[in-house]
C-alpha positions in Angstrom: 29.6 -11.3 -8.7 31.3 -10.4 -5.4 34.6 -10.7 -6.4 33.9 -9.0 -10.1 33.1 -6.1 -7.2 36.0 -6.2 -5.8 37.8 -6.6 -8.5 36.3 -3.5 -10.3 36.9 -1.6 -7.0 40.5 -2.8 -7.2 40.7 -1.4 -10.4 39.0 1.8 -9.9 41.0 2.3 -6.4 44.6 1.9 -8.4 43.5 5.3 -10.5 43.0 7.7 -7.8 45.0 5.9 -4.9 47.8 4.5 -6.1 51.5 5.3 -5.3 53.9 6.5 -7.7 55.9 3.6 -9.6 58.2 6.5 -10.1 61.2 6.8 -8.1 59.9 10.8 -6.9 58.2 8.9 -3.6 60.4 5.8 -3.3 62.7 7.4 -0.6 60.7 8.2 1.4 58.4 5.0 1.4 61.6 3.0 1.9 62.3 4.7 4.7 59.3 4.5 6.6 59.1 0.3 5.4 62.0 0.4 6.6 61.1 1.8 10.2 58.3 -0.1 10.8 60.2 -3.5 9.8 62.6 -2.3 13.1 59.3 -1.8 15.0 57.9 -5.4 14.1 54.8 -5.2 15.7 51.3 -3.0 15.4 48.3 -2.6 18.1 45.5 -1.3 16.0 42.3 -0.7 16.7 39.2 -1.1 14.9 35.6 -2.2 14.7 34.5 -5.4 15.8 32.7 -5.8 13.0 36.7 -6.3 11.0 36.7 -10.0 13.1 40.0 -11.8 13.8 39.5 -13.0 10.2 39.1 -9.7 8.6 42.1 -8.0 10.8 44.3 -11.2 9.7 43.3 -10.8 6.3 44.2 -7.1 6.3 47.7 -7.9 8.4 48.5 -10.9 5.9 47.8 -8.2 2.8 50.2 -5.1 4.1 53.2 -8.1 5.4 52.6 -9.4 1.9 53.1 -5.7 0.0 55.8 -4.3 1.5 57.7 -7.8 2.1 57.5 -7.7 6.1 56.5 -10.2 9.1 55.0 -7.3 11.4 52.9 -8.9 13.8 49.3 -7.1 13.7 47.7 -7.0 17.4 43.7 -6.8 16.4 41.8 -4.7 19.2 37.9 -5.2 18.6 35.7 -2.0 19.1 32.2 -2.0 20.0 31.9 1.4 21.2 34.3 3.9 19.6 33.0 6.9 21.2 34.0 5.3 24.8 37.3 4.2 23.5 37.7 7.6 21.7 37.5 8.7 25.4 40.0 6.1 27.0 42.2 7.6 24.7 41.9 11.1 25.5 41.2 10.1 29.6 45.0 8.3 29.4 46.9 10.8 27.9 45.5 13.3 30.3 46.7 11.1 33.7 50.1 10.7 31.4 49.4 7.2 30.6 51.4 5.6 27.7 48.5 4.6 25.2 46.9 0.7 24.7 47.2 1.1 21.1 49.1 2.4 18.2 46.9 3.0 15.4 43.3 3.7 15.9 40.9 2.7 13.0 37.8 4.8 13.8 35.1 7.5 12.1 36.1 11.0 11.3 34.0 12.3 14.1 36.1 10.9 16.3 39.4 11.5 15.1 38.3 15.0 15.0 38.2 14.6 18.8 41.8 13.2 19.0 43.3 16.5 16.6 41.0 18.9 18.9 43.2 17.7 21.7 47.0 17.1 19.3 46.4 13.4 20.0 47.7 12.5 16.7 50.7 11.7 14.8 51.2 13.9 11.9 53.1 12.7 8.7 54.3 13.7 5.6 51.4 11.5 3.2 52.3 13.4 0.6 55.6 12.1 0.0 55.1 9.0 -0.3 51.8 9.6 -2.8 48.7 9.9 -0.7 45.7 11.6 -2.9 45.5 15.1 -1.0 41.7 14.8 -0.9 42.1 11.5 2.1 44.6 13.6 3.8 43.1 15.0 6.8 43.6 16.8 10.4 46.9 18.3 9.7 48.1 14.8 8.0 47.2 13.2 11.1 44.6 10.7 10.0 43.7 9.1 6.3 40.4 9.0 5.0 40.0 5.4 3.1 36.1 4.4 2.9 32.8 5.9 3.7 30.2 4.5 5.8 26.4 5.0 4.8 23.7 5.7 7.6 20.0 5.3 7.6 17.1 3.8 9.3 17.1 0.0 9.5 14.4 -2.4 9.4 13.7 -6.3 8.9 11.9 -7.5 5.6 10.4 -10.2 7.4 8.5 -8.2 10.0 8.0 -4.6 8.6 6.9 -4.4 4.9 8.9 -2.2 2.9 6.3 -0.1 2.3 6.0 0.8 5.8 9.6 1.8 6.1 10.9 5.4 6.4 10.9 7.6 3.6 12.4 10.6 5.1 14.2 11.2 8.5 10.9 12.8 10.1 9.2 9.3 9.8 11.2 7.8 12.5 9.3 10.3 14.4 5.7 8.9 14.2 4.2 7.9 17.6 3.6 5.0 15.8 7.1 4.0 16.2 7.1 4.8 20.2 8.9 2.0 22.4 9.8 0.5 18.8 12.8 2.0 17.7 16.2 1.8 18.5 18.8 4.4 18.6 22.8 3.4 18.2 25.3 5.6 20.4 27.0 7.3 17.2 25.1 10.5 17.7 27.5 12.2 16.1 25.1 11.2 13.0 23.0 13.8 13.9 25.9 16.5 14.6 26.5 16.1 10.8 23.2 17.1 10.0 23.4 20.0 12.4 26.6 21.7 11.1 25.8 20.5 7.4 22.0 21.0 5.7 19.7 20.9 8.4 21.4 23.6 11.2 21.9 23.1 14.7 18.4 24.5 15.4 16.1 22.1 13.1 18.7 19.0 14.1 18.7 19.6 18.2 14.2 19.6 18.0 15.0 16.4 15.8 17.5 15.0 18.3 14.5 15.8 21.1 11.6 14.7 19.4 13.6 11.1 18.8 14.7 11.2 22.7 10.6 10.9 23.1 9.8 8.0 21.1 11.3 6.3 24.3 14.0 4.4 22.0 15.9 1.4 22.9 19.3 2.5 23.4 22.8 0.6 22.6 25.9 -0.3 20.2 25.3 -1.0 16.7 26.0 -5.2 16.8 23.2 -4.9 20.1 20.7 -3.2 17.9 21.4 -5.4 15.1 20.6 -8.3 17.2 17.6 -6.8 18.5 16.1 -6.2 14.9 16.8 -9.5 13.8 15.1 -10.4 16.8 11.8 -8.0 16.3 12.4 -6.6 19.7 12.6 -3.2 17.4 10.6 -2.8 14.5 13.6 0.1 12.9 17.1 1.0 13.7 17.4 4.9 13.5 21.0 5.2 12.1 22.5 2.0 11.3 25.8 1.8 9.2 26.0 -0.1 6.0 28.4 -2.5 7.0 25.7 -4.3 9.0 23.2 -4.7 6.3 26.2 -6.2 4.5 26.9 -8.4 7.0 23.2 -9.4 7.1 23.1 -10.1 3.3 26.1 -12.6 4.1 24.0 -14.3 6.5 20.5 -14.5 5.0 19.2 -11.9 7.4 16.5 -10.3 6.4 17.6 -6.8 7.1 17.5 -4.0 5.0 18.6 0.0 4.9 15.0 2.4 4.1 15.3 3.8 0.4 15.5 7.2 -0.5 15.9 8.8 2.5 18.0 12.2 2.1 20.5 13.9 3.0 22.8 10.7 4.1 25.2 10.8 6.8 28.4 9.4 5.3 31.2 9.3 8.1 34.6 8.2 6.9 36.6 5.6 8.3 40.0 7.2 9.5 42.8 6.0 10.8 45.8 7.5 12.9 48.5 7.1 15.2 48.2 8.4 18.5 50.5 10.4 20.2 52.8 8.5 22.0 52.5 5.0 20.3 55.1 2.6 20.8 55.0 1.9 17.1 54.1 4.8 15.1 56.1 3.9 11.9 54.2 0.3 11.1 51.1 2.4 12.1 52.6 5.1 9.6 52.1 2.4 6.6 49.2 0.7 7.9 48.1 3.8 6.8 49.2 3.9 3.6 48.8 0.7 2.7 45.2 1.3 3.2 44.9 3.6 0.6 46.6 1.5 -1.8 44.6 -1.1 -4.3 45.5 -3.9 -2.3 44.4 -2.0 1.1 41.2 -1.0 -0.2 40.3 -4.6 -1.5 40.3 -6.3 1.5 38.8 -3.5 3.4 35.5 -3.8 1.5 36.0 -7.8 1.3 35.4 -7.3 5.3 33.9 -4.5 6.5 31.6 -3.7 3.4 32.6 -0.3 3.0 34.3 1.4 0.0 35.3 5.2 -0.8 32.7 7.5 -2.3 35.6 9.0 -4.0 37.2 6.3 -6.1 34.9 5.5 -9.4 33.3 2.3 -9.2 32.9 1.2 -5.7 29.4 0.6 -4.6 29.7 4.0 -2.6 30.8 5.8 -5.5 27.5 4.6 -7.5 25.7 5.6 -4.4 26.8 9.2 -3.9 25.6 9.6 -7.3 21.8 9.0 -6.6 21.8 10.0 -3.4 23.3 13.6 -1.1 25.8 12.2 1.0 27.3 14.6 3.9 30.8 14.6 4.0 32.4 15.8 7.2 35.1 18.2 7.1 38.3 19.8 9.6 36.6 22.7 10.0 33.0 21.1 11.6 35.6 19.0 14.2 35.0 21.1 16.9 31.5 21.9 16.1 30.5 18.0 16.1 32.4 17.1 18.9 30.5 19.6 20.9 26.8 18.4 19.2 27.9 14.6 20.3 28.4 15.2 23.8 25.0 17.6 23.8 23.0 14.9 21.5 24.2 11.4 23.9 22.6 13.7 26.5 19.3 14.5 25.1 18.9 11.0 23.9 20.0 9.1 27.0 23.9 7.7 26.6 24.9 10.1 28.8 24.2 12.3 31.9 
């Protein structure tokens, strides 16, 4: 059944992502497979929840495609909001950057184009959809996380999960729940359906329930482990990874509107090898990119027909950051890690 999945996704993928077999964008993609073949090797970025395996797969799938040996240095992330700010703190002091390509959420990419910390190109040349073009073609949008309260089958009935994002804020919960560092969940409420008003008492009230605080693969031990009964904003990919396991965790149900941050990717200003970082990019849009992207990481575009995020976006309100909230959210994150405790 899984790989029927990913097969259908494949499928579904190749009609909106595809490049041109046409020779109108051939040109240009030579050119930059071309460049990055002279470049030869790639430090990217990205969650630690990719594993060696997953970033091998990934490199073995985008050598194979465009025909090249580019050696693919995998840099695990735990924390993307501090290593968000590494980036920003070394370009400040003038310091050449750790990493070429950085695999991380829209929020925080929408730090990097606050501060023209990104590589622009020309995506639409070489065939990228428009709609996962973003930040002044300085990032791709290619899969879409999902975030809700977390809880484990075997300790907390469904039943007694959350039904709506004000039931994480019973007392009964107090000393019981954890909160992961990606605050900027909340900031998408704030400049999306909710307003900053309604989001910030929400962000306050939570801060009171005395939450366990830490990075999503901490709280996910710590569930499995019933030293929390719920997870306040967990991403899907660690329910996924759960299922793989036989964990018995499990996303609440019906819980509205949903947080959907996308999974960018850039190139930062100043990379040593910003043309294989170029058509890392690109080949993560492509059928190909996209299959082992969800074979690893569980996640899938809400935009391409088929995918297990596309079926979910049509049940459920998803929120969908966009260019013009950047500044907004980055601002919210900073005031939100505060309130709840990640930051002084």
């Amino acid at each position: 059944m899984k790989q029927a999945r990913f097969f259908c996704g494949w499928i579904a993928a190749a009609g909106i992502y595809a490049l041109s077999a046409g020779s109108a964008f051939a040109a240009p993609l030579d050119d930059l497979i071309a460049a990055a073949k002279k470049e030869g090797t790639l430090d990217l970025l990205a969650s630690s929840t990719m594993t060696p395996k997953g970033a091998t797969a990934v490199a073995d799938a985008f050598n194979k495609k465009y025909g090249l040996n580019i050696k693919v240095n995998y840099h695990p992330s735990s924390n993307y909001t501090k290593d968000t700010a590494k980036a920003i703190g070394m370009s400040a002091s003038g310091v050449k950057p750790e990493w070429d390509s950085l695999l991380l959420t829209d929020s925080h990419h929408g730090s990097l184009w606050l501060r023209k910390l990104q590589v622009p190109f020309d995506f639409k040349s070489v065939g990228i959809d428009p709609r996962a073009i973003h930040y002044d073609s300085g990032a791709i949008s290619m899969a879409h996380q999902i975030i809700l309260p977390a809880y484990n089958k075997k300790i907390l009935p469904a039943k007694d999960a959350p039904r709506k994002w004000e039931d994480i804020l019973d007392p009964k919960w107090k000393g019981k729940i954890g909160v992961i560092h990606s605050v900027h969940h909340w900031a998408r409420l704030a400049v999306g359906p909710w307003g900053e008003e309604k989001t910030t008492q929400f962000v306050r009230k939570l801060a009171q329930q005395e939450p366990m605080l830490g990075g999503p693969s901490e709280m996910y031990t710590r569930l499995q482990l019933g030293e929390v009964l719920i997870v306040s904003n967990m991403q899907n990919s660690f329910i996924y990874e759960a299922e793989k396991k036989g964990a018995p965790l499990a996303q609440a149900e019906g819980i509205e509107p949903v947080p959907a941050p996308a999974y960018h990717i850039g190139v930062l200003k100043g990379a040593a090898h910003p043309s294989a970082g170029h058509l890392l990019m690109v080949f993560l849009t492509t059928p190909e990119g996209q299959r082992v992207f969800e074979q690893y990481m569980g996640h899938s575009s809400a935009f391409v027909t088929g995918t297990d995020t596309h079926k979910f976006a049509q049940k459920y309100q998803m929120i969908f950051m966009n260019q013009t909230q950047a500044e907004a959210i980055d601002r919210l994150t900073r005031e939100y890690g505060k309130i709840i405790g990640f930051s002084r």
